[in-house]
Structures are given as C-alpha cells and as structure tokens.
RODO-2510 file (C-alpha; in nm, 4 decimals, decimal comma):
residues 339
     n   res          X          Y          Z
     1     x     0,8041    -0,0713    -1,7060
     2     x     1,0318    -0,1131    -1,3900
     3     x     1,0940     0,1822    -1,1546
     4     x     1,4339     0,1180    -0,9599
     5     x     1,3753     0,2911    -0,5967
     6     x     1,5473     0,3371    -0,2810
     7     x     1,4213     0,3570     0,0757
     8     x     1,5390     0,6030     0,3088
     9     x     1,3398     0,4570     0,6237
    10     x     1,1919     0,1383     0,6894
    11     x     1,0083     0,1571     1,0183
    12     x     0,5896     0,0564     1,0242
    13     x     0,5410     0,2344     0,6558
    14     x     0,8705     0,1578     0,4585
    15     x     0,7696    -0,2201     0,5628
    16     x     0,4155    -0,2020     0,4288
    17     x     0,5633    -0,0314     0,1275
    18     x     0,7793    -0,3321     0,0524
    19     x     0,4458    -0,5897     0,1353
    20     x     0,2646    -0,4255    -0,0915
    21     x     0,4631    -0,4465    -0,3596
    22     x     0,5094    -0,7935    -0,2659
    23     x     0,1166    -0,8550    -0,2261
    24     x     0,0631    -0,6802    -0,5421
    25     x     0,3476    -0,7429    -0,7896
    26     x     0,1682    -0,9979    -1,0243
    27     x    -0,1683    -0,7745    -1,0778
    28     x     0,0354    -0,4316    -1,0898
    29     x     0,2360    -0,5834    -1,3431
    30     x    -0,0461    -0,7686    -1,5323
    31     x    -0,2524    -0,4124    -1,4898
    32     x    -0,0271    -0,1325    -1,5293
    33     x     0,2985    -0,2890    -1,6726
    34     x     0,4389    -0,1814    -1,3453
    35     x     0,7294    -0,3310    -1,1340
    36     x     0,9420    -0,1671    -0,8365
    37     x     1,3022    -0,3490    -0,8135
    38     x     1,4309    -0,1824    -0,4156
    39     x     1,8218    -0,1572    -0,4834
    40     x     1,8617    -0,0031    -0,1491
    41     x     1,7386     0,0846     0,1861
    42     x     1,8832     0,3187     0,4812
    43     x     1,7367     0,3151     0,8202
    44     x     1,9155     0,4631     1,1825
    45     x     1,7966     0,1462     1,3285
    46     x     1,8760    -0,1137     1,1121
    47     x     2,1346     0,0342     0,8945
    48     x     2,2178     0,0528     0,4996
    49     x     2,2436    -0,2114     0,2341
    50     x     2,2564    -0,1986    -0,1381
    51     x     2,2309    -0,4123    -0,4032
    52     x     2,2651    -0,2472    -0,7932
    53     x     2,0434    -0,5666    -0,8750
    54     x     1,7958    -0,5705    -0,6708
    55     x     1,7171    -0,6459    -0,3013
    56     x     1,4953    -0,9313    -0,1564
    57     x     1,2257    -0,7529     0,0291
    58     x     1,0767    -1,0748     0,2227
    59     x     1,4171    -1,0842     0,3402
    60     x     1,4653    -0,7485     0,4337
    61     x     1,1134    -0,7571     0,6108
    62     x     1,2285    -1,1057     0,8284
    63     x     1,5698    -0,9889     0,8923
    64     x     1,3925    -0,6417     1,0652
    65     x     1,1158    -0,8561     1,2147
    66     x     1,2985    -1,1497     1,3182
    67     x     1,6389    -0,9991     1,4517
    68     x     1,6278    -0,6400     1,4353
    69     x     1,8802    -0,5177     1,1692
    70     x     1,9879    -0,5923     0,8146
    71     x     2,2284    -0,9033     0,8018
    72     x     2,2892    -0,8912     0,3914
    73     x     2,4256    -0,6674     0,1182
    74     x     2,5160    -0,4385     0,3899
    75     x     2,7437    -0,0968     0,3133
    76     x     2,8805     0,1831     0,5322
    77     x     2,7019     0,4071     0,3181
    78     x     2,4580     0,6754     0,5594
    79     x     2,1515     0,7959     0,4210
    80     x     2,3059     1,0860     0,2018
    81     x     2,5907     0,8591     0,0101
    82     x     2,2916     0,5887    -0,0683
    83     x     2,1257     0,8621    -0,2451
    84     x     2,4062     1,0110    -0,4412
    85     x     2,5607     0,6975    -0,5813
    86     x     2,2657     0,4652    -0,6126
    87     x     2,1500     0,4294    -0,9544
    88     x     1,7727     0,4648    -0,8494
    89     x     1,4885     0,6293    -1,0350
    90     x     1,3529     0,7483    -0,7459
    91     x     1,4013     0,7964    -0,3548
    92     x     1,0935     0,7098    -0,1138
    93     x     1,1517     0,9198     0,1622
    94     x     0,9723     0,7738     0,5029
    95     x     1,2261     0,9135     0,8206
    96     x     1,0540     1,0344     1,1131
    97     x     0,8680     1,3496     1,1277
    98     x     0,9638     1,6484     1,2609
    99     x     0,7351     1,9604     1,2341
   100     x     0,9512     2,2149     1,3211
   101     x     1,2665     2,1697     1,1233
   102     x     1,2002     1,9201     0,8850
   103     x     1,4954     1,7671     0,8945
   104     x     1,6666     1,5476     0,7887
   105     x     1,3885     1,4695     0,5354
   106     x     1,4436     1,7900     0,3370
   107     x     1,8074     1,7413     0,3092
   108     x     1,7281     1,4042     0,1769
   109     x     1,4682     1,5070    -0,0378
   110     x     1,6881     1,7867    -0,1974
   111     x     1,9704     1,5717    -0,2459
   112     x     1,7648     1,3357    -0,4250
   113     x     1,6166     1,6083    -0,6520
   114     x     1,9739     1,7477    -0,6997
   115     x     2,0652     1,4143    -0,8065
   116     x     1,8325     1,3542    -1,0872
   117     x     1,5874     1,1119    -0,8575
   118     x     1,2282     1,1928    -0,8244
   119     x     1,0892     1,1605    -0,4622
   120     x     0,7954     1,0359    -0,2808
   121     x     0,7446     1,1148     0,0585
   122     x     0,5167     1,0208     0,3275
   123     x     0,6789     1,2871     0,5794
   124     x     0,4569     1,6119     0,6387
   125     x     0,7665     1,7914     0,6964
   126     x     0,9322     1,8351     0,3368
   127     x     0,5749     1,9561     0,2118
   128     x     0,4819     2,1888     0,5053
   129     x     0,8377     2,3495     0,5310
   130     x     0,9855     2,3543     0,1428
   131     x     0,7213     2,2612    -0,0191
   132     x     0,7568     2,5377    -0,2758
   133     x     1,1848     2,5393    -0,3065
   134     x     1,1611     2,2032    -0,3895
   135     x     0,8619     2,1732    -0,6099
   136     x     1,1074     2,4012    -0,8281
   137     x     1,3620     2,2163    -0,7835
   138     x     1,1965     1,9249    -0,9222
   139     x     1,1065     2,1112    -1,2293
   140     x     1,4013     2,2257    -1,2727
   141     x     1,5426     1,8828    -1,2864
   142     x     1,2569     1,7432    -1,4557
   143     x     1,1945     1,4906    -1,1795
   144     x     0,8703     1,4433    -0,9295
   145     x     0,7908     1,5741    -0,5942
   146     x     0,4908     1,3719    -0,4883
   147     x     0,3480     1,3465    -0,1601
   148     x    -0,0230     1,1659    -0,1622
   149     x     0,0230     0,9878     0,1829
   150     x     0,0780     1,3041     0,3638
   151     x    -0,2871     1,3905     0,4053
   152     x    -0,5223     1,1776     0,4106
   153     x    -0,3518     0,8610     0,3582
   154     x    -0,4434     0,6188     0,1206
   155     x    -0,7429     0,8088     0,0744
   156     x    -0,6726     1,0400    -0,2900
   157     x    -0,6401     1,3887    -0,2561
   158     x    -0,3449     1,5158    -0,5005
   159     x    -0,4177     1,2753    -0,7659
   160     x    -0,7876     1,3701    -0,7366
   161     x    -0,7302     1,6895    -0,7857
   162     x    -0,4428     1,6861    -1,0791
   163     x    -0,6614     1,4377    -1,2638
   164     x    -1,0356     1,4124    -1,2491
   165     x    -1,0358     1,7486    -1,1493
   166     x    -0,8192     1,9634    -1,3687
   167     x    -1,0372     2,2450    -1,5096
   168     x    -1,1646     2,2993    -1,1495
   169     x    -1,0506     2,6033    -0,9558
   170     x    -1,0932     2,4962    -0,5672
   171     x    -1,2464     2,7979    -0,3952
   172     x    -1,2230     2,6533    -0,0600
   173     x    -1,1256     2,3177     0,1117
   174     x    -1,2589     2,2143     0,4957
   175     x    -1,2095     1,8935     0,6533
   176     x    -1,1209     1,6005     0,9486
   177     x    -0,7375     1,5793     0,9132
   178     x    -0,6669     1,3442     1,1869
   179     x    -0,8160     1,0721     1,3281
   180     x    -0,6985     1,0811     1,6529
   181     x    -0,8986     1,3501     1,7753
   182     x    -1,2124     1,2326     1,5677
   183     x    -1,1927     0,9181     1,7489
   184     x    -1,1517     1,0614     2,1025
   185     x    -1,4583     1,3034     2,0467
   186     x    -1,6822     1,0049     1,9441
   187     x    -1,5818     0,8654     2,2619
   188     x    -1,6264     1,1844     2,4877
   189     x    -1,9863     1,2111     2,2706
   190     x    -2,0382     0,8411     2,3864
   191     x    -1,9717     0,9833     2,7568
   192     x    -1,6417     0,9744     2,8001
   193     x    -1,4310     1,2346     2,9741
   194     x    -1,1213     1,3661     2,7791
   195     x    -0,8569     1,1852     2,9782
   196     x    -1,0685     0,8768     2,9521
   197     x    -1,0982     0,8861     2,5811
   198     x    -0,7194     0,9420     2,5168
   199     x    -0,5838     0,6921     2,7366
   200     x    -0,8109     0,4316     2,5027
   201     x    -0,6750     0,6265     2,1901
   202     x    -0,3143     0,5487     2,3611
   203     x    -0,4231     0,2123     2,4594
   204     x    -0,5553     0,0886     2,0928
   205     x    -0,2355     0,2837     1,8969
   206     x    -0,3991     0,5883     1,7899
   207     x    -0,2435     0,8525     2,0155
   208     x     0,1034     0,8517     2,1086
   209     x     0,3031     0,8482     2,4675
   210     x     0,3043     1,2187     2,4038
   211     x    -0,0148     1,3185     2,2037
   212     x     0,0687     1,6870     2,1214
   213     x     0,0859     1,6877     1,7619
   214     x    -0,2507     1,5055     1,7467
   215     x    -0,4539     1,7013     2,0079
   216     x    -0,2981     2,0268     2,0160
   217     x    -0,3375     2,0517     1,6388
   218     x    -0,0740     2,0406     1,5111
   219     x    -0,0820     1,7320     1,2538
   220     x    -0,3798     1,9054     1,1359
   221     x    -0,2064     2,2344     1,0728
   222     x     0,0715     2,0632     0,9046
   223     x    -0,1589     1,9297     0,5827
   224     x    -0,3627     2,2419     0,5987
   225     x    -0,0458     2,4267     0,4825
   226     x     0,0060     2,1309     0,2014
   227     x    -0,3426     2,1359     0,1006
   228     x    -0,3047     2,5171     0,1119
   229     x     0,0360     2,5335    -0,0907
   230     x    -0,0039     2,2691    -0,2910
   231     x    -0,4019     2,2823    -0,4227
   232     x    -0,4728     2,6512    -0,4103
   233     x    -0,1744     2,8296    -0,5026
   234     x    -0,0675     2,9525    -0,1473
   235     x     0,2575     3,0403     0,0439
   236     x     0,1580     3,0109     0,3729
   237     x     0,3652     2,9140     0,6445
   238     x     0,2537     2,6940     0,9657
   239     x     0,2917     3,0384     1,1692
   240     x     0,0751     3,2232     0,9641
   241     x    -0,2374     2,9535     1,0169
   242     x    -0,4301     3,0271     1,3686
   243     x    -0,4190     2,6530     1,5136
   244     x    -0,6234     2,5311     1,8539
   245     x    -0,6884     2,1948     1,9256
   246     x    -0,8717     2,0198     2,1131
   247     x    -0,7570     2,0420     2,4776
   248     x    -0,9676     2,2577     2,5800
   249     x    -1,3176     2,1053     2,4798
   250     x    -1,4382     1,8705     2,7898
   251     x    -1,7031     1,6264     2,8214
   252     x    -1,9974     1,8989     2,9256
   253     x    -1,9475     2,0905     2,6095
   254     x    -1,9468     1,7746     2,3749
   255     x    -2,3014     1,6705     2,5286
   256     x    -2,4330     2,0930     2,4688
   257     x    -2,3198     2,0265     2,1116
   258     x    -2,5301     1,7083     2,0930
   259     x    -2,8577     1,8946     2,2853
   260     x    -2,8390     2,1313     1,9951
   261     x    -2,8179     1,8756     1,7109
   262     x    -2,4449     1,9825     1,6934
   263     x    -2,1042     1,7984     1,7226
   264     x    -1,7718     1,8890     1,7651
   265     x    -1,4935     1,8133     1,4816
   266     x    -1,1614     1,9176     1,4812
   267     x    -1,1840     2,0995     1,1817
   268     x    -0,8707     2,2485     0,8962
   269     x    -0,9957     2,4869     0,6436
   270     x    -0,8684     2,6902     0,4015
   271     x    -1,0789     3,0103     0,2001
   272     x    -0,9879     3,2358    -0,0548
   273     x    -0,9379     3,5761     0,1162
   274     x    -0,8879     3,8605    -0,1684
   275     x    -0,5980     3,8055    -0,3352
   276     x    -0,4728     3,5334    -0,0948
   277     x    -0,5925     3,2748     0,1545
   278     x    -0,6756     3,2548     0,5018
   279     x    -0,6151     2,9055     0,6936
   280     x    -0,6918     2,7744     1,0497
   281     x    -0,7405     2,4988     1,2357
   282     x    -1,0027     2,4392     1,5294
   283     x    -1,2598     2,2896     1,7041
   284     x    -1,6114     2,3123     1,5566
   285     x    -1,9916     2,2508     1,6530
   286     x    -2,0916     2,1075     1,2970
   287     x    -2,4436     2,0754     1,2300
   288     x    -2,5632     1,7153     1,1427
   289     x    -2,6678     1,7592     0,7856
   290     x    -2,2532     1,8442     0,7427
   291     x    -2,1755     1,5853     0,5837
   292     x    -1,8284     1,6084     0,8161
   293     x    -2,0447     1,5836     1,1430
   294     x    -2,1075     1,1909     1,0457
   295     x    -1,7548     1,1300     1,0021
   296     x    -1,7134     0,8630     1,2693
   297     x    -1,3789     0,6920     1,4679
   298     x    -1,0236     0,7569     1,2911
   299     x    -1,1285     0,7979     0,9670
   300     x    -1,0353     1,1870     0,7631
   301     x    -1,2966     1,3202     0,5600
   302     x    -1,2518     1,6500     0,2837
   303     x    -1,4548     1,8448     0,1205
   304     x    -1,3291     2,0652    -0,1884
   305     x    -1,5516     2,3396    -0,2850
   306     x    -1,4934     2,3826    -0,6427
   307     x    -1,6248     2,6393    -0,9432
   308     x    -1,7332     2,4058    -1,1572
   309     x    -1,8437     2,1080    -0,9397
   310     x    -1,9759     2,2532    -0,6082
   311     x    -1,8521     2,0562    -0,3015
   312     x    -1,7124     1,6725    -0,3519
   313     x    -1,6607     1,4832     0,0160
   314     x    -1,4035     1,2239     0,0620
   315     x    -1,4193     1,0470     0,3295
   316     x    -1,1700     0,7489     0,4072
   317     x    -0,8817     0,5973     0,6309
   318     x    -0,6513     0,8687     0,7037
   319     x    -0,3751     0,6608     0,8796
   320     x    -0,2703     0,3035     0,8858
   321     x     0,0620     0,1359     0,7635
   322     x    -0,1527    -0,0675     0,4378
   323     x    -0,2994     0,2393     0,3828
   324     x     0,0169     0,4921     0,3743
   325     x     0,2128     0,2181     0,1799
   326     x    -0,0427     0,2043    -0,0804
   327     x    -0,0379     0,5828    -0,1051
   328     x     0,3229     0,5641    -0,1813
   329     x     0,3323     0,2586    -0,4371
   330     x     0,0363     0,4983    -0,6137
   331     x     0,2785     0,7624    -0,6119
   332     x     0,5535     0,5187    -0,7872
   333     x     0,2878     0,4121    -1,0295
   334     x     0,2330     0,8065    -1,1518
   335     x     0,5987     0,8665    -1,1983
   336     x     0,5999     0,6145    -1,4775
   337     x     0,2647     0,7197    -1,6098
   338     x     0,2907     1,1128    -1,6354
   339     x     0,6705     1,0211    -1,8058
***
C-alpha cells in the first residue's frame, strides 16, 4: 500500500526521514507492502516545492546538501497552503521545537487534522502542549496523531505500549529521558568537573551553544508530560510537574554517590497519586542494582511498572537523526496497518 506524505521541515531529521525510506524502500515494500511517495516538502530555509506525483528525495537531499535550497518543483506555497491543498495522506511534522508555545507546530498539526491528514510528529511541543485537543481532534476526523520519536527516539515506547502491552494498566513509569545529561554525569563520575564535561558534550554534538533545555530539565519534563498524558490517562501540564536539573550537582557530590555504591541519574517519573498522578523530574542517587544506574553515555532507558507484568526496562538510543527518522517511517508504517 502507498502512503502519500508531506514534510513540513527538512533540517537533520526530515533528511534522515527521506534516507531511510530511500535505504529501506525495497525490504519495506517486500515486508510490509509499504511505500511512502513525498509529494511535498516546506522548510524556512530552503523553501516549498510540490509535486502531486511524487518528489525525488536523492534530489531533494543533494540540492539541500550541495547548495542550500530547493532548485525544482518549487511553489510560493508557505507551510499552511502546502497542507491544505496537497493531496497527502498524511503530514510529518519536524519544525523546530519550542517548549513554551509550541508553535508553529500545533498550528500545523491542527490544520492537518482539520484537513483530513493524519500527522506524525517528532516535535515535543504538539504532545506536551495539546496533546489532548488534538488527540480529539484526530478522532473526530478519524485520522492519527502519532508521536513515537518524541521520547525516546527510535527506541519503542507508544507502540510498546498500544500493542504488546494492551491489557496492562501502567501503575508507574521512571526513567533517563535525555542523554545529554547521562553522558555528562558519566564523565563528571569519570572525574570530570561539570564545566569540563559539557564543553565535551558541546564539543562531540550532544549539548547545544545554549544547553538549558538539556541540563536544566527541561527536555526531560517535556516527555514526562507525554508519557504522563498519553500512557496513563493524565492532564498534566509542564507547570504542574516539579522539574530540577542538573546544575546544581558538582563533581564532589558525583564521587559521594559512587563511595556509597550510588550514582546520580537525571531521573522523570510519573506515579499514580489517588485519583490522579504526580510527576517530576530530578536528579537521583540510584542504587547499582537499578537497573537505570547502568545506563551509560547518551543512551534513554524506561521502565514501566505494570499490573500484570511487573517492571519491563528499555533501554536504547534516545537521540540521533537514523534513529528519529526511523521512529517516524514506523509511525507511517502504523497508519496503514491500524486502517
């Protein structure tokens, strides 16, 4: 079956969206009956083109590579118009993130949904803001909101859950939701000082110019809300979760942790309080049989606590272009198999 699909974004993950479908299309189609024909793409940097037929990715990808916009099947369309008058399936929405507004990723998620399209997003924001207006609106439309590359990457969380665990009631989920700050307390564990072990999370891409969202917290609180919202029935908002990072945790403390068979992860959980649930996100001294405390470097790790099951870990690559972009071709692959 082929999925038609348009791009709103294609920075580091809308490009490794398009080579994985690339890399992949003979055994997705030979495994799944799947194929993805791209009829458009919209990006701030490189612009808007459209083709009803079908655009060439490994054209799209040298053209953004090689000279830093689109050169073919261009339109003055913006972002919005591609959505309303392409005659898509579905709308992958990767824009940049912002954790505060959202914006303009709900807009272009809602428009999509209003339109008939399903979406698939990568972008915390949509989920963490609106996750619940337009989860109904998707219903209401009989389309898909799907978000699997939000949390932990490529690593399954949603389609865990809504699969091999239906008949499961999660009682409580804790885990390593960003691998920045797992990496840069290795190092400071290794003897590193905190400055020291950011500037080499800088220096190798895992931190940016201005690390806030990663060390602060505030990544993590983001897909604590999802995870939240999404896999335990909640309506929590990011102001509602208590969030510290990891700022204030220096080298001295990291080695006290270690004398007492203890280390520090940045840790998101989520419990059922009463009738509701309570959420936070902090720094904790783990003891070593957690099976958290051995998560090591960037990887995420999470562990559902569930009635039926007990406690499954997954542990796995939370970040990484390949990673997100097969996340997000997984996501394509479910609209066609839950229809």
């Amino acid at each position: 079956m082929q999925l038609r699909v348009a791009l709103i974004g294609f920075g580091v993950v809308g490009q490794s969206v398009c080579e994985v479908l690339m890399s992949k299309s003979e055994s997705l189609s030979n495994t799944n009956d799947f194929s993805c024909l791209v009829v458009g793409v919209s990006d701030l940097r490189w612009g808007t083109v459209f083709n009803n037929d079908g655009l060439d990715l490994g054209q799209l990808l040298t053209e953004a590579r090689d000279t830093g916009k689109f050169c073919k099947n261009l339109t003055d369309w913006d972002s919005h118009t591609l959505i309303r008058r392409c005659d898509a399936d579905a709308v992958v929405e990767l824009s940049y993130t912002d954790l505060e507004t959202g914006e303009p990723a709900i807009s272009h998620c809602r428009t999509a949904i209003e339109t008939g399209k399903s979406v698939i997003t990568s972008n915390k924001g949509p989920p963490a803001l609106a996750h619940r207006e337009l989860s109904e609106l998707a219903r209401h439309k009989g389309v898909q909101f799907l978000f699997e590359a939000c949390v932990l990457s490529g690593t399954p969380v949603f389609n865990l859950a809504h699969s091999c665990l239906t008949g499961n009631t999660i009682t409580e989920i804790r885990g390593i939701l960003n691998g920045t700050t797992n990496f840069m307390l290795d190092e400071m564990e290794s003897g590193a000082n905190y400055d020291v072990a950011l500037a080499k999370a800088q220096e190798l891409g895992y931190a940016e110019a201005r690390p806030d969202a990663d060390v602060e917290g505030y990544d993590a609180l983001a897909k604590v809300v999802i995870l939240a919202n999404t896999l335990m029935g909640g309506d929590i908002e990011p102001s509602q979760v208590p969030c510290r990072g990891i700022t204030e945790i220096d080298q001295n403390a990291v080695a006290e942790a270690k004398r007492e068979g203890r280390r520090y992860k940045l840790i998101g959980a989520i419990q059922r309080d009463g009738d509701g649930l309570s959420a936070r996100v902090c720094p904790e001294k783990l003891h070593l049989n957690d099976p958290l405390s051995s998560v090591s470097g960037v990887n995420n790790a999470l562990t559902l606590k569930t009635d039926l099951l007990g406690e499954i870990t997954m542990i796995g690559p939370g970040a990484g272009p390949t990673a997100t972009g097969y996340a997000v071709v997984g996501d394509l692959m479910r609209i066609l198999t839950v229809h």
